[in-house]
C-alpha positions in Angstrom: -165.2 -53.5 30.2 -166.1 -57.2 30.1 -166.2 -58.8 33.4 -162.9 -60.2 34.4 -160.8 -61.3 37.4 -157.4 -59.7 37.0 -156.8 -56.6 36.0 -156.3 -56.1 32.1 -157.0 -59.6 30.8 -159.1 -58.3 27.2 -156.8 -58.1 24.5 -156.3 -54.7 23.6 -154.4 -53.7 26.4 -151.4 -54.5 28.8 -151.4 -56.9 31.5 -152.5 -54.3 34.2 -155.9 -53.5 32.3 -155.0 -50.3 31.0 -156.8 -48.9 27.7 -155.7 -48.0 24.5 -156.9 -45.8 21.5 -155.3 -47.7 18.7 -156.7 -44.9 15.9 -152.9 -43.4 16.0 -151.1 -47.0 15.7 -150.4 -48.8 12.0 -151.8 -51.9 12.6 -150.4 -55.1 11.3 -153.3 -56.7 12.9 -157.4 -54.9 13.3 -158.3 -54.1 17.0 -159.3 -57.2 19.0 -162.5 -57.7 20.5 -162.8 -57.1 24.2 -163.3 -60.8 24.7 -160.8 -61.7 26.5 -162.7 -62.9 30.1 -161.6 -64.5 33.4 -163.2 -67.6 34.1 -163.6 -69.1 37.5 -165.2 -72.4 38.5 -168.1 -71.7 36.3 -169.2 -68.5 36.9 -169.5 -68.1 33.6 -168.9 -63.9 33.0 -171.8 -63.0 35.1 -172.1 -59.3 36.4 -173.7 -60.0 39.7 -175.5 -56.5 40.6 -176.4 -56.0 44.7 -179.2 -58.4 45.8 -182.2 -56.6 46.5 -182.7 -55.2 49.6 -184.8 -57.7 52.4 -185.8 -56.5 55.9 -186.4 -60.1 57.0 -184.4 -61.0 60.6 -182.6 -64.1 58.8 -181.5 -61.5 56.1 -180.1 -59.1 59.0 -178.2 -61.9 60.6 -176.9 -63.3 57.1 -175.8 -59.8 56.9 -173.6 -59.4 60.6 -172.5 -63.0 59.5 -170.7 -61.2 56.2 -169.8 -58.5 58.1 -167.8 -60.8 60.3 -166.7 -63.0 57.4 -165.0 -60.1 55.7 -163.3 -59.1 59.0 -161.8 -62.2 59.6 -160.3 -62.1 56.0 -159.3 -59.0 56.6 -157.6 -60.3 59.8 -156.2 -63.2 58.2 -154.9 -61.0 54.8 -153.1 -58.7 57.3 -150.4 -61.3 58.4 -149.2 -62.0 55.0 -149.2 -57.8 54.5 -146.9 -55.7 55.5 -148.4 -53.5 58.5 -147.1 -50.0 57.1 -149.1 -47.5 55.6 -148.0 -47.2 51.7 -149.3 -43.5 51.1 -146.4 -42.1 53.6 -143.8 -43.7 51.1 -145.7 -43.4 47.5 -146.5 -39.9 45.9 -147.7 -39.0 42.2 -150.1 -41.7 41.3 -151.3 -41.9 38.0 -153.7 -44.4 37.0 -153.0 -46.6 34.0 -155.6 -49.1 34.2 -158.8 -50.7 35.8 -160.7 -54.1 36.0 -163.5 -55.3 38.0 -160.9 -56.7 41.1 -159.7 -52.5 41.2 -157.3 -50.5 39.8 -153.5 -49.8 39.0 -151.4 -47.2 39.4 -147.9 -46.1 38.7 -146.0 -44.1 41.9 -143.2 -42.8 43.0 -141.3 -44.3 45.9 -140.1 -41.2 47.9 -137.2 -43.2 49.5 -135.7 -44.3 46.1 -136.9 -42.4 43.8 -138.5 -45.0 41.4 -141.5 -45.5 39.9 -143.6 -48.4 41.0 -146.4 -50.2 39.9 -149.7 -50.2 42.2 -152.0 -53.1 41.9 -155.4 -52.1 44.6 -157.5 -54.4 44.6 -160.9 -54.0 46.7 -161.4 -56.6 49.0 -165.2 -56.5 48.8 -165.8 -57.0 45.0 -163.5 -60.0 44.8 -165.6 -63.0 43.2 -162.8 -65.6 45.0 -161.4 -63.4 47.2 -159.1 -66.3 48.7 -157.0 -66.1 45.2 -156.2 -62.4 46.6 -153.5 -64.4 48.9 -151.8 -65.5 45.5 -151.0 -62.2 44.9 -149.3 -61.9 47.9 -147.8 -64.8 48.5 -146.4 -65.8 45.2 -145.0 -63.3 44.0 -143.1 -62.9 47.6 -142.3 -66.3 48.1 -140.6 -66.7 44.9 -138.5 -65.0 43.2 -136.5 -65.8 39.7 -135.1 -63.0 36.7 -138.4 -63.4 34.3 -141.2 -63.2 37.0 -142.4 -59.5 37.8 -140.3 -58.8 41.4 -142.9 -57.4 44.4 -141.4 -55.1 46.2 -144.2 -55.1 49.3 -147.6 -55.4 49.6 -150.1 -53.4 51.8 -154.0 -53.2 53.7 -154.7 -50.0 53.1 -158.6 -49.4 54.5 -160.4 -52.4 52.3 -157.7 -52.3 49.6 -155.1 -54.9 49.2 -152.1 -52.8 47.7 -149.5 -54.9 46.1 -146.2 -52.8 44.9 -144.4 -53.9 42.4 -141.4 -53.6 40.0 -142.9 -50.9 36.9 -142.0 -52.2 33.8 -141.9 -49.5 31.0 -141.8 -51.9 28.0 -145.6 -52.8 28.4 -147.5 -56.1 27.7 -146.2 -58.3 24.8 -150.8 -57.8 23.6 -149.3 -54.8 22.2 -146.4 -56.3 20.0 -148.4 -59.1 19.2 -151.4 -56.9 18.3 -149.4 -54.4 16.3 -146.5 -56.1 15.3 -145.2 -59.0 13.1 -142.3 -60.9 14.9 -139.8 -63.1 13.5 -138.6 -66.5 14.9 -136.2 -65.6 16.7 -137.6 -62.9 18.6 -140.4 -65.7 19.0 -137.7 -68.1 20.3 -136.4 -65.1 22.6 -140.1 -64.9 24.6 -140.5 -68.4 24.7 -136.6 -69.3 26.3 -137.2 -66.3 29.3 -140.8 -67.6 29.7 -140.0 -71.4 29.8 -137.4 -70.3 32.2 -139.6 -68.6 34.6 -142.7 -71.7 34.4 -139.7 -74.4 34.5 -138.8 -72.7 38.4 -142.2 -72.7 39.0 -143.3 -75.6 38.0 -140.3 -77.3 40.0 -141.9 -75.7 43.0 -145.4 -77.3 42.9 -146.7 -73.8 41.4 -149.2 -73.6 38.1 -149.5 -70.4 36.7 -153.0 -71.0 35.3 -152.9 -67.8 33.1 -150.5 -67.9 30.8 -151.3 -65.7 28.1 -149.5 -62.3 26.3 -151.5 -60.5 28.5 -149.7 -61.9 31.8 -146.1 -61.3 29.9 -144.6 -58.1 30.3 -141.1 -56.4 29.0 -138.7 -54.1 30.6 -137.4 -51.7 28.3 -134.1 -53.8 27.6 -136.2 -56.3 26.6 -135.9 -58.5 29.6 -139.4 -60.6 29.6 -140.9 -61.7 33.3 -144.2 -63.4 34.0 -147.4 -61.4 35.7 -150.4 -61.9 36.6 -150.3 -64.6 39.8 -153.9 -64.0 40.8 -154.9 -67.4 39.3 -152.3 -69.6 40.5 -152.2 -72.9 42.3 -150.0 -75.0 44.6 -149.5 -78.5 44.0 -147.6 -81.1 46.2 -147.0 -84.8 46.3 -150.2 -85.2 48.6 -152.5 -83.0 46.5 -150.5 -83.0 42.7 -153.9 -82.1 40.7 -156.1 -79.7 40.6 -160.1 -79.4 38.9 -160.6 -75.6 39.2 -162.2 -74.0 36.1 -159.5 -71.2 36.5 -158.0 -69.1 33.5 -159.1 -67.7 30.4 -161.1 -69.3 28.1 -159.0 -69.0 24.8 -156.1 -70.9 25.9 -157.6 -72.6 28.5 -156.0 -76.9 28.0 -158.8 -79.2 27.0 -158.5 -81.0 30.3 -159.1 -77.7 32.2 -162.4 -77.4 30.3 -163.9 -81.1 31.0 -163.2 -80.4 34.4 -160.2 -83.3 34.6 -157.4 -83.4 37.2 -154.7 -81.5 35.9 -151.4 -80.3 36.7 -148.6 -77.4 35.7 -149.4 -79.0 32.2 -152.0 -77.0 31.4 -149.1 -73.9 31.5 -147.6 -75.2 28.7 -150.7 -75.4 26.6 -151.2 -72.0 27.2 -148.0 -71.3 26.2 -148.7 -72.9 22.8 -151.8 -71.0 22.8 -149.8 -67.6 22.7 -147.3 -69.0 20.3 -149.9 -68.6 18.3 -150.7 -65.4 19.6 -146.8 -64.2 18.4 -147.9 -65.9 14.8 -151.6 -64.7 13.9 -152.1 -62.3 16.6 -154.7 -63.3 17.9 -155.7 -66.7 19.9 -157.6 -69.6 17.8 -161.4 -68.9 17.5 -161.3 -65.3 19.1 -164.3 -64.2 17.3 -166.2 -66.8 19.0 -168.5 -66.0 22.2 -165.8 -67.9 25.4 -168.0 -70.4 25.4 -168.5 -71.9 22.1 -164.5 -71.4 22.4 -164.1 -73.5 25.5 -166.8 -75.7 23.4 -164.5 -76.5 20.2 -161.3 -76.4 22.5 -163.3 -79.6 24.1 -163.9 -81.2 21.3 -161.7 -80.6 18.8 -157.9 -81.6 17.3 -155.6 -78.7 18.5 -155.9 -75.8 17.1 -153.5 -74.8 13.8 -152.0 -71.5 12.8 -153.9 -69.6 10.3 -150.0 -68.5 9.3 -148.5 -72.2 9.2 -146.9 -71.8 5.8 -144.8 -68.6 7.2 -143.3 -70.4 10.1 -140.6 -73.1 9.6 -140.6 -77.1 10.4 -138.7 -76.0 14.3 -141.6 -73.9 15.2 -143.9 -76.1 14.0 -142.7 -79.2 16.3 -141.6 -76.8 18.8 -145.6 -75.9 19.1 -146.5 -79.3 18.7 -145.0 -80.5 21.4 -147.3 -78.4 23.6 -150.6 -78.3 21.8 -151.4 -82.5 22.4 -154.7 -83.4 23.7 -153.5 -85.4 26.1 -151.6 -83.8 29.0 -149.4 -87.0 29.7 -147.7 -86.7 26.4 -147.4 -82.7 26.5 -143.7 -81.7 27.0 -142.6 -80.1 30.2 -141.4 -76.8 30.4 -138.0 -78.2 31.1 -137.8 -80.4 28.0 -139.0 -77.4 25.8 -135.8 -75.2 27.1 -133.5 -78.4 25.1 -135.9 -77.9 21.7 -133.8 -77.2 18.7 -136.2 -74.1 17.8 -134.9 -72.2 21.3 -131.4 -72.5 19.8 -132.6 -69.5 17.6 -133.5 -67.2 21.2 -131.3 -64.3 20.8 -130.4 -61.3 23.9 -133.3 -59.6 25.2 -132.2 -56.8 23.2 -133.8 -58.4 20.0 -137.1 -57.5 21.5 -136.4 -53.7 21.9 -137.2 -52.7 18.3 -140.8 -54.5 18.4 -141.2 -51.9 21.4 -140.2 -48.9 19.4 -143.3 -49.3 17.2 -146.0 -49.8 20.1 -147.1 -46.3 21.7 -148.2 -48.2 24.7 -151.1 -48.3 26.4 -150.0 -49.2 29.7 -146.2 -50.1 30.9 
């Protein structure tokens, strides 16, 4: 498993990193590479191993000062948490997936009866362990039809368990990796997205991660955003950020120089997995990330391999979001008027593309 921040970012598997054998599945698409890795300001997909051991006194007292350190995260993460012990409430975990922050796990919740979704992620092998708040406090704070609803979220020993909302129709990876999809079931995704980045967006938040991966589907075909471990808050006395935060495929040009940026760079994303829905697969995906990040520099925006299959609305529709230049990028709110949403259909347009995934996760 490559080395990744959230769970289930590579790209043959859901949004909550479980795997999948894809030998019993007819594949529109071949298997994609497991390629699909986290950045974070520059630690460029590095699997630190445990320093080697010193006996020196300044090592000791670097140590207690750790020690301490975590505590007072620990401390600090507990008054966002709720101060109940999950495990008296949840029964019958399964787990469905893993990545390098921990695990997830479906449940049931005695009191209701439902199944949950378990995200538990280990306090200690966090490489930013302040974006661990984001998960919290995000997905808490707001709330809107096509973002993944958190039910609670939890300190259990060094764990940070965040319960959510289990969504049976899986990660839109799998459709997009299996499946062909026609406009407007392309149009459908995009409205119920741009829906969810336009509320965020309008409340200082950038999702930073935008990708099929971060997309999941209930099994009526509803579509809500996932994934809020990367985001950022923005406000009228800090409106940009620099972070080198995301994943490198469709990671905005201005991201990788290192420029200011703002919720803009969620809409190049988006464009990104447009092309994801088209050629399944994100431009130059069997590239190492960082001759990726390199041509996404330097280069005109990427095209679709697939360009003479779409028509001249989905074309504009994906120019207006793949543009160098973030200024002259459409907002998410604009996009929602584009003549090519006027093709978005019900949810329940995107039930059949389920149908012909097994899934690998939920």
């Amino acid at each position: 498993m490559p080395p990744h921040v959230q769970m289930g970012t590579h790209h043959s598997h859901s949004s909550h990193g479980s795997h999948s054998s894809h030998s019993s599945i007819p594949q529109s698409y071949p298997p994609r590479p497991d390629q699909n890795q986290n950045v974070k300001n520059g630690n460029h997909f590095a699997n630190h191993g445990p320093p080697p051991p010193m006996v020196t006194q300044a090592a000791a007292n670097k140590h207690h000062e750790q020690r301490l350190t975590h505590e007072q995260f620990r401390a600090a993460l507990q008054m966002v948490v709720s101060c109940k012990d999950p495990r008296e409430n949840l029964e019958q975990f399964v787990k469905i997936g893993e990545g390098s922050t921990g695990t997830v796990c479906i449940a049931r919740d005695r009191n209701t009866g439902r199944q949950v979704a378990v995200k538990k992620m280990d306090l200690r092998k966090q490489q930013r362990r302040e974006l661990l708040f984001n998960e919290v406090v995000i997905m808490r704070d707001y709330h809107h039809p096509n973002i993944v609803e958190m039910f609670d979220s939890y300190l259990v020993d060094d764990e940070l368990w965040v319960v959510m909302e289990f969504l049976e129709g899986g990660a839109l990876t799998d459709i997009v990796t299996h499946s062909r999809m026609d406009e407007e079931q392309i149009a459908t995704v995009c409205k119920q997205c741009l829906k969810a980045l336009s509320y965020l967006h309008s409340q200082g938040v950038i999702h930073r991660d935008i990708k099929s991966d971060s997309i999941l589907l209930a099994p009526d075909g509803r579509v809500k955003l996932s994934d809020f471990g990367f985001c950022a808050q923005v406000s009228q006395e800090l409106p940009k950020r620099k972070s080198l935060v995301g994943t490198p495929y469709w990671m905005s040009p201005e991201v990788i120089s290192r420029l200011p940026y703002g919720p803009e760079v969620d809409i190049w994303s988006l464009g990104i997995m447009v092309i994801e829905m088209v050629d399944g697969e994100p431009p130059f995906f069997n590239e190492p990330p960082l001759q990726a990040m390199r041509r996404i520099r330097e280069l005109p925006p990427p095209k679709l391999k697939n360009s003479h299959k779409i028509s001249p609305r989905l074309q504009t529709f994906l120019d207006r979001m793949l543009v160098r230049d973030p200024t002259q990028r459409a907002t998410a709110q604009e996009l929602l008027s584009h003549p090519f949403l006027r093709q978005a259909g019900p949810p329940a347009l995107l039930v059949p593309l389920m149908r012909g995934v097994k899934h690998s996760n939920y």
